[in-house]
N, C-alpha and C positions, 0 to 999 in steps of 0.2 A: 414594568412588566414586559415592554418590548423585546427586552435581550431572551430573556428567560424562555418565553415564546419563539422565539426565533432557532434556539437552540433545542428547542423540542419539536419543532417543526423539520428544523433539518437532520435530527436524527429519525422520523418517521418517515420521511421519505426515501429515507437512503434505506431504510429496511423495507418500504411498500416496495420498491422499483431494484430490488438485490444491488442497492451502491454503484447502478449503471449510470453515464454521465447522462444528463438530459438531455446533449444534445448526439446523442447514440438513440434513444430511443425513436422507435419508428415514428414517422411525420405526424401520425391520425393522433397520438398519443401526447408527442413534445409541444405541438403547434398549442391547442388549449392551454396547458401548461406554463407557455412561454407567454399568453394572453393576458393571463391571469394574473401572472407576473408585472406586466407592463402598467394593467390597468390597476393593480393597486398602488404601483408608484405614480401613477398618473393621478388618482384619486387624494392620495399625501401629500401632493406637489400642488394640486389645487387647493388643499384646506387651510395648506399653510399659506395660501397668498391674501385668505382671507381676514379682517378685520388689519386694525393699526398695527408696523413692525414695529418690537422695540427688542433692544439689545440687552443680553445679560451676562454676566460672568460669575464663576465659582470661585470660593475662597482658594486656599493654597493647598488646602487638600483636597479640595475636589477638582483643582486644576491638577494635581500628580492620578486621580482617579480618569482621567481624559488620558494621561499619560499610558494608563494601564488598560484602559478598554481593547487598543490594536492586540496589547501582549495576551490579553483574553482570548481572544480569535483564535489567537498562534494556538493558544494552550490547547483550546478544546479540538482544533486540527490533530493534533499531535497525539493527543490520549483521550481527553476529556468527552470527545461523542466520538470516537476512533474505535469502533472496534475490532476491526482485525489488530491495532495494535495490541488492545486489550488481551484479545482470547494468545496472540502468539507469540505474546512475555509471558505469560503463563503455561507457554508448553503447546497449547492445542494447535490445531489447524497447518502442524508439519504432514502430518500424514504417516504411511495410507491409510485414507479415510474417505468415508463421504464427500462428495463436493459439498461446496457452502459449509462447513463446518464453523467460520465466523460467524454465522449468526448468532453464534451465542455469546459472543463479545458485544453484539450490539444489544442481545435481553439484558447483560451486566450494565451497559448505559443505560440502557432506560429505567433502569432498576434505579441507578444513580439519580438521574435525571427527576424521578419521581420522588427519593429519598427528599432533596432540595428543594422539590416543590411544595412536599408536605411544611418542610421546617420555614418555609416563608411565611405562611400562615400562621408563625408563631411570635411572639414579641420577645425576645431573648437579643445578645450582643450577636449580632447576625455575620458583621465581621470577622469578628475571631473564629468563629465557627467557620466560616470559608476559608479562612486562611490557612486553618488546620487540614481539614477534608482536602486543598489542594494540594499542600505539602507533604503531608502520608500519602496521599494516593501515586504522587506522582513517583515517591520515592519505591514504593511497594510496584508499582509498574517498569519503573526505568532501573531501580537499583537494586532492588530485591531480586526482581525478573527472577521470579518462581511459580510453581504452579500454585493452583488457590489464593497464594499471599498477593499474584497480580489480578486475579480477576476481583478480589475484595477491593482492591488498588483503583482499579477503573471504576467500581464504583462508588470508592469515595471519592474520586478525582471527579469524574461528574456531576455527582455532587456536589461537590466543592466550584465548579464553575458554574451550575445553573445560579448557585446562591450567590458568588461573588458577581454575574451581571444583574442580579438584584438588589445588590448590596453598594458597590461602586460608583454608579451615578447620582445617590442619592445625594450628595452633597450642597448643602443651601447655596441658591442665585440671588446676586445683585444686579442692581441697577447698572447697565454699562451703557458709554456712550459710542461702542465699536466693541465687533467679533471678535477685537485682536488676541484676549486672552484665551479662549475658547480655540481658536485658531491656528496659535502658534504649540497651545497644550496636544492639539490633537495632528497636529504636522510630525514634532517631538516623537508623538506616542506612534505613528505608523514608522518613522526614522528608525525605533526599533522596536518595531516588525520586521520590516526588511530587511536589519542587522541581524536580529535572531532568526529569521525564517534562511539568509543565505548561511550564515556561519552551519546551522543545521545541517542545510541538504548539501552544500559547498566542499564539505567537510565531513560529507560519506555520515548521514546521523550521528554529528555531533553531540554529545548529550550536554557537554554543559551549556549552552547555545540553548536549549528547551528547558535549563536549570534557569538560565538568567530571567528568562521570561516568565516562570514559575515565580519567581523571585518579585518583579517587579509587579504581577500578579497579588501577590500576599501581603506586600508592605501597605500597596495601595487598600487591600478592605482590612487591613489592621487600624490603618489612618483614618478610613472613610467611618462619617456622621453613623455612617448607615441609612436608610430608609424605612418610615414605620410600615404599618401592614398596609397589603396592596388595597387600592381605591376597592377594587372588586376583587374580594378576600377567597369568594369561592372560586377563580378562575386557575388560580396553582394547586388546586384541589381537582378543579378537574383537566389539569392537567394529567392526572396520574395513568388511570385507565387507557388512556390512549398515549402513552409513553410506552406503558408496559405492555398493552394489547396487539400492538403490530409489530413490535419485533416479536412479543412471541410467536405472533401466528405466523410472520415470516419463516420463523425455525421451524414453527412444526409442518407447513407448507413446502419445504424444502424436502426435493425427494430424494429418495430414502437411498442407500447404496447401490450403485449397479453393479448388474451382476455379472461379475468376470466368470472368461473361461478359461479350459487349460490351455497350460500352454503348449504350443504346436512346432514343428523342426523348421518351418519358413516362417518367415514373421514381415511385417512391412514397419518399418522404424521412419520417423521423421521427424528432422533436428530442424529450429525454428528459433529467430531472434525475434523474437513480437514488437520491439523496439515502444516495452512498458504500455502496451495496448494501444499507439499512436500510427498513422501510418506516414508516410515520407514526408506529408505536408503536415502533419502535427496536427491532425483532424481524430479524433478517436475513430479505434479500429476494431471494433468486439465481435462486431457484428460480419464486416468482412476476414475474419479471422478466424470465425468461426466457419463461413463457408470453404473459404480455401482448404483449413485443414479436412473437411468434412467429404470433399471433393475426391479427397486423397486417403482417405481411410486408413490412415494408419493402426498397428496394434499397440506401438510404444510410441509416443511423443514425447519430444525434451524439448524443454522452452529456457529462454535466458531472456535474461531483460524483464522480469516477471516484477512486476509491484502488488501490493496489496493492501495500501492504504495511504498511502504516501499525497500530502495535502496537494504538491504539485501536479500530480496527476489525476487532479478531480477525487482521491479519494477512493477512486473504486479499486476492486478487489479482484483484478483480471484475471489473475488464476483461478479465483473459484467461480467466473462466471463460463471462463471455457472450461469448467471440469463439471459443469452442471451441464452445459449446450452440447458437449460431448457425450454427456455420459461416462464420464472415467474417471475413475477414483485415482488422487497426485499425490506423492510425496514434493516437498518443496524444503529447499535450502538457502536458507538467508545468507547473506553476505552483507549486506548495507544494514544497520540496525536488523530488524526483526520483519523486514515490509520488500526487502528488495534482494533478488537473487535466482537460483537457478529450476527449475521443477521438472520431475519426470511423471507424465501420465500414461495409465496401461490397461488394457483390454486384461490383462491376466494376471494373476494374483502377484504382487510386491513383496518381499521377506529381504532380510539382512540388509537393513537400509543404513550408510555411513554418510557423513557429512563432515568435508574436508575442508578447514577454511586455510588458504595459504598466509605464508609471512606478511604481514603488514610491509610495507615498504614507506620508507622516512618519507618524504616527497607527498606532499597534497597532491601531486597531478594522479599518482596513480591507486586508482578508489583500491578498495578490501575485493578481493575474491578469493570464491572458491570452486568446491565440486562435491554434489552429491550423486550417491548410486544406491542400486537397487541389485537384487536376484530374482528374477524373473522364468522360474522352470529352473535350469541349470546353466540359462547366461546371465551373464551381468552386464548392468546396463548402467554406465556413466555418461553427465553430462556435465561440461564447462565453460568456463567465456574466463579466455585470458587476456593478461593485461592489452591494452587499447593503444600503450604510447609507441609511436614508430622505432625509436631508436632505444627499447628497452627488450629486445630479443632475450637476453641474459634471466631478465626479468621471467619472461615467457617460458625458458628452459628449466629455471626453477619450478614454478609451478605445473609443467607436464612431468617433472623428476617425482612430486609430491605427488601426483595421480597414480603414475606405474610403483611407486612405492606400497603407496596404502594398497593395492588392487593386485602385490606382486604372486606371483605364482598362479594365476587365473588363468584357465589352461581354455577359458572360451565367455568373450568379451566384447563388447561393442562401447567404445569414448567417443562421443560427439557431442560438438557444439560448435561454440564461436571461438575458434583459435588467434583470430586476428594477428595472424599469420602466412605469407604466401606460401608455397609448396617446395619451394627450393631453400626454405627459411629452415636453421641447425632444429631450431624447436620442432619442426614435424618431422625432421628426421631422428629424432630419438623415439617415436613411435616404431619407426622404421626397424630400428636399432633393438627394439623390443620387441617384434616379429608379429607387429600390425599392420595390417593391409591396407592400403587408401581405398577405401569400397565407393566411396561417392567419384572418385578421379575423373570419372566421363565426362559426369553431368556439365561440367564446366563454373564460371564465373559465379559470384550469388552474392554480391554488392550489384545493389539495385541501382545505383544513381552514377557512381565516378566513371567515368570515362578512360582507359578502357575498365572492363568490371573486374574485379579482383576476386580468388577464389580464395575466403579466409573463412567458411564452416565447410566442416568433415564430419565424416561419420568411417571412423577405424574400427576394425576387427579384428581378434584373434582367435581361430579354430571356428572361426566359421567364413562364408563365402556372400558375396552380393552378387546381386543380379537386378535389370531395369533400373540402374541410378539416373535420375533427374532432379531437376531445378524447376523450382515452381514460384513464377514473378506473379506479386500482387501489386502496384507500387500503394491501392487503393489499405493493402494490410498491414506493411511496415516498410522500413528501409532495406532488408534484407531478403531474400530469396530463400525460401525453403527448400533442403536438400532431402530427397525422400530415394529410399535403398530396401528392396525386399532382401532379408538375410536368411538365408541356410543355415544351421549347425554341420561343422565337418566330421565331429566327433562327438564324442558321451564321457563326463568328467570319470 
């Protein structure tokens, strides 16, 4: 029952605490927390020192089930107690909408999570039944990636992993005279983790990479004995109510729309690489990111480097926890799988929202992007982060040629973001070319750390004017400088 526990615990916390890391939460609140922690592995570490040691190992299939336990982890990372990935293969949680709109990715887990906890309490091939629930669900979330058919997705796949860590360790021990089999099965089994966890994020959401682990997942509780009903029958029973009762009260606790105004002839925009909610020294940044921008009041905010659920980054949901601390309802544009890419938040009402993904390019170095936009009153408001590598300019021409195309004839526009490009570089000159303005050009430099600073995010305009552009250094918020420009309309479409 450990695993099963383990995985219902950590999807109720991520919903008590809105998916923020634990170590972002303020000191009065983490401190206990991280105590609590200590002292139950301190209290496990004691129990086990107690009475005679002796060794044991599992046959050959519960040695390939030691194999499958790390590929377990991966799974339920990925989709299986994931729910932003849930709700946003299914459509939801692009926007505009509400902030926190993932929470209802996490009621589908827990739904799942409960589903599995019921069916443990039953005597049937417990096996096959996990094996199925993971392999539909993962395919209805990753392959189907539809609405309804992914959120039934997530919660069979939930399902499907609470049962197979109830299902896969259960394999009969022997007598052994050394850990080694135990040892070498479970070194194997993290070897790939590490395989499928890198090939994944390596490789810009690889999906077969999360198929393999699925895979090795399945075969292992096809094989496995199984385990009969738990020592303590009623405790996956009461699992359930509190599976299902915090995330839902986390949604319906989540408040409710805010409320935009119209929109107005000046406006104050500010373009932001959040750099995936970390700040320069790779320490989570929610909290100082949330004041900087707050400092600076913007009415339209574009954000890049946005995650929202991505295992490497603790999981949380950064955009929807600055669109709850702000107050402002985001449209968001994936690039990376469904979890990673570009967001615009606005004080005033969002219509004709597009999302441009550019040409994949052959070459693993350089990840998937795009650009999404907005109409906001009668400007339009784009945001992008182009490609990254030094000596792919050509590259970067493409993808500004793909913006002014889909956005051609807009007679009043604002494009900003992360061009990862200097200002004398051909790619900012075909803004130029296309009779947008450099409205941030004052402000100066906005690379936080290199020496001298480089000035590679802009915030361009056409048919309208800037006034007061600055840079605003956090290094406590990301690695990037935010560029903030109040904008005039010159004219009326």
């Amino acid at each position: 029952m450990a695993l099963p526990l383990a995985f219902s615990a950590d999807l109720v916390l991520r919903a008590a605490f809105r998916t923020v890391p634990l170590v972002d939460l303020n000191l009065a609140l983490a401190a206990p927390l991280v105590l609590v922690a200590a002292l139950v592995f301190l209290a496990a570490g004691v129990a086990g020192m107690a009475g005679p040691r002796a060794w044991a190992r599992p046959d050959a299939r519960g040695a390939l089930a030691l194999v499958a336990l790390p590929a377990l982890f991966l799974v339920a990372e990925l989709g299986g107690t994931n729910g932003a990935q849930v709700v946003l293969a299914s459509g939801l949680g692009l926007g505009p909408e509400p902030a926190r709109a993932t929470e209802l990715g996490m009621v589908f887990v827990g739904l799942g999570l409960a589903g599995g906890s019921l069916a443990m309490s039953r005597r049937y091939p417990r096996g096959i039944a996990a094996a199925v629930a993971c392999a539909a669900g993962a395919a209805l979330v990753w392959y189907v990636h539809a609405p309804v058919f992914s959120l039934v997705g997530g919660l069979l796949l939930s399902a499907g992993v609470l049962l197979a860590a109830g299902t896969i360790p259960g394999a009969p021990l022997k007598a052994a005279g050394s850990p080694l089999v135990v040892t070498l099965a479970l070194a194997f089994g993290w070897l790939v983790f590490v395989g499928t966890a890198f090939g994944f994020y390596a490789y810009w959401a690889y999906l077969p990479a999360a198929y393999a682990a699925i895979g090795v997942v399945v075969v292992a509780t096809l094989l496995s004995p199984g385990a009969g009903l738990p020592a303590w029958r009623a405790l996956p029973i009461a699992l359930v109510p509190i599976v299902v009762g915090v995330p839902l009260l986390a949604l319906l606790l989540t408040p409710q729309s805010p409320v935009t105004k119209d929109p107005t002839n000046t406006f104050r925009i500010m373009t932001y690489n959040i750099h995936q909610g970390f700040n320069s020294g790779q320490v989570p940044s929610l909290d100082m990111l949330v004041d900087v921008i707050s400092r600076e009041s913007p009415d339209v905010l574009v954000l890049q480097e946005v995650v929202r659920g991505w295992m490497i980054d603790e999981q949380h949901d950064a955009l929807g926890v600055l669109a709850e601390r702000l107050d402002m309802p985001y449209v968001f544009g994936p690039n990376i799988g469904d979890l990673y890419g570009n967001a615009i938040l606005s004080r005033f009402p969002m219509t004709d929202v597009r999302r441009v993904h550019f040409a994949i390019e052959s070459s693993v170095r350089h990840q998937p992007r795009g650009a999404v936009g907005v109409r906001v009153g009668d400007v339009v408001i784009i945001t992008t982060h182009l490609d990254d590598i030094a000596d792919s300019s050509a590259i970067r021409q493409e993808q500004v040629r793909a913006i002014l195309r889909e956005w051609d004839g807009e007679r009043i526009a604002v494009i900003a973001g992360d061009m990862n490009a200097d200002p004398a570089d051909l790619e900012m000159s075909l803004f130029s070319e296309a009779g947008y303005g450099d409205l941030g050009e004052p402000a100066g430099g906005t690379t936080s750390e290199e020496p001298p600073r480089r000035r590679i995010d802009y915030i361009w305009g056409v048919g309208v004017i800037g006034s007061s552009p600055h840079t605003v250094m956090a290094l406590g918020a990301s690695d990037h400088r935010a560029v903030v420009v109040n904008v005039t309309k010159q004219s009326r479409p």
